[in-house]
C-alpha positions as CSV (number, residue, x, y, z in Angstrom):
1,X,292.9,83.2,255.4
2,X,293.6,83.9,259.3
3,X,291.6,83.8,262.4
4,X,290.6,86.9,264.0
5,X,294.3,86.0,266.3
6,X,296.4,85.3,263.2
7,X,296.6,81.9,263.1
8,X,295.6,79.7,259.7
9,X,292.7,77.3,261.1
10,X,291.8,74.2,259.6
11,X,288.0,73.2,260.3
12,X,286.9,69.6,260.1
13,X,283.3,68.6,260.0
14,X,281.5,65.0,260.3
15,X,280.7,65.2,256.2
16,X,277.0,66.2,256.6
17,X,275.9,69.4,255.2
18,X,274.4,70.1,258.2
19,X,278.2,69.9,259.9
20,X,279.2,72.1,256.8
21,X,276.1,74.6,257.8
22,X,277.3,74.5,261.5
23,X,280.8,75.5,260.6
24,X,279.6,78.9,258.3
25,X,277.6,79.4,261.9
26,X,281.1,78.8,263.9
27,X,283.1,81.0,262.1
28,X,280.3,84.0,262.0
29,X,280.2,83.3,265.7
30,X,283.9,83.7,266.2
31,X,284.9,86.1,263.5
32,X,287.0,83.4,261.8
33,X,287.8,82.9,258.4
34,X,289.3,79.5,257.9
35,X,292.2,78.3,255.7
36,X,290.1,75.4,254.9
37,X,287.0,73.3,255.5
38,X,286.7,69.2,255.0
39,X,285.1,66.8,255.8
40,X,286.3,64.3,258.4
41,X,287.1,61.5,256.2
42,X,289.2,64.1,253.8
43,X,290.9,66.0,256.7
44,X,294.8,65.6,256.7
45,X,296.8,66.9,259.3
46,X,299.0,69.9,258.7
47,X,302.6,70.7,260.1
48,X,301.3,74.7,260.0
49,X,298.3,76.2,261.9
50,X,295.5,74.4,264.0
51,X,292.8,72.0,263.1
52,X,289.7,72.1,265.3
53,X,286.1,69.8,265.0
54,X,282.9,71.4,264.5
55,X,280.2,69.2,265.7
56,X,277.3,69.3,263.9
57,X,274.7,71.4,265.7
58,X,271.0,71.6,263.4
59,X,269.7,74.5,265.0
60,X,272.9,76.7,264.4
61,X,272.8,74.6,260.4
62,X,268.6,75.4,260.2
63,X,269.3,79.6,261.4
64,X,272.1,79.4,258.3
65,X,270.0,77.3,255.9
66,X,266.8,80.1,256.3
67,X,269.1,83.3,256.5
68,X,270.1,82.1,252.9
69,X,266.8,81.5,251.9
70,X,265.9,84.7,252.3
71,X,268.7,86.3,250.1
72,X,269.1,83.3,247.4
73,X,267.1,82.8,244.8
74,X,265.4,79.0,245.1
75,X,267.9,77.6,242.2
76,X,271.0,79.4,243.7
77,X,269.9,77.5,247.0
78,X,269.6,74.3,245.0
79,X,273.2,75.0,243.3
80,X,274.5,75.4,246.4
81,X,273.4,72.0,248.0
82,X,274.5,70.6,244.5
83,X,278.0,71.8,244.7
84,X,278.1,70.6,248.3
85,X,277.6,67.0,246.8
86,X,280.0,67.1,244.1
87,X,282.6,66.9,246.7
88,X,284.9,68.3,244.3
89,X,288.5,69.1,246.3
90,X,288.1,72.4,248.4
91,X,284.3,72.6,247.5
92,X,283.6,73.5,251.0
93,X,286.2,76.6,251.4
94,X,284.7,77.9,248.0
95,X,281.1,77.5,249.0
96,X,282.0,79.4,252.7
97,X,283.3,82.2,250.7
98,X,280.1,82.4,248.2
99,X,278.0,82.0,251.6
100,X,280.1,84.8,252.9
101,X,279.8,86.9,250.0
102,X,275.6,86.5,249.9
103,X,275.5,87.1,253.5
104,X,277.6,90.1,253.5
105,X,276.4,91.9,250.5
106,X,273.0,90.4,251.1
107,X,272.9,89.7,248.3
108,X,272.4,86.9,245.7
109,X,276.2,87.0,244.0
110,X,275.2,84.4,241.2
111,X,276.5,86.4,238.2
112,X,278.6,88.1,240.2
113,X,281.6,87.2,237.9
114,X,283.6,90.3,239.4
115,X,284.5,89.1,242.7
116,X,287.5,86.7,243.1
């Protein structure tokens, strides 16, 4: 994916899922769809595109957190957290794009086995 000026953008985050919540909020904000999300222990540098730090901001994280409340269902909220914590390789860019997809659509996409 590119940001809204063509660039691939690489988004690095303290770990929390907080800082994870504050980054969905970021690239709403800016109309940015990253290349990838990770955590700043996980973050390598790239040769191609830019890397930029999202601090971790719990008011933009909390607005994120309840505007997903209100479209997923309670155990899609709690699968969401628990994928968040598997920290499975590219977990994060796969859970911005179900975020994405629930708040676009509004929503819940669990079962939505159509979309890629």
């Amino acid at each position: 994916m590119l940001s809204a000026e063509g660039k691939f953008i690489s988004l690095i985050y303290d770990g929390s899922f907080e800082g994870f919540l504050s980054c969905v909020f970021f690239c709403f904000e800016k109309r940015l769809w990253p290349t990838s999300i990770t955590g700043k222990a996980h973050h390598q540098a790239s040769l191609f595109g830019h890397s930029q730090f999202i601090p971790t901001e719990f008011a933009k994280s909390e607005r994120v957190w309840r505007g997903l409340s209100k479209i997923l269902v309670p155990s899609s909220s709690q699968n969401l957290f628990k994928a968040f914590l598997s920290e499975e390789q590219q977990i994060e860019l796969h859970l911005f794009r179900y975020i994405k997809l629930a708040i676009e659509s509004k929503v819940d996409p669990h079962g939505n086995f159509a979309d890629h």
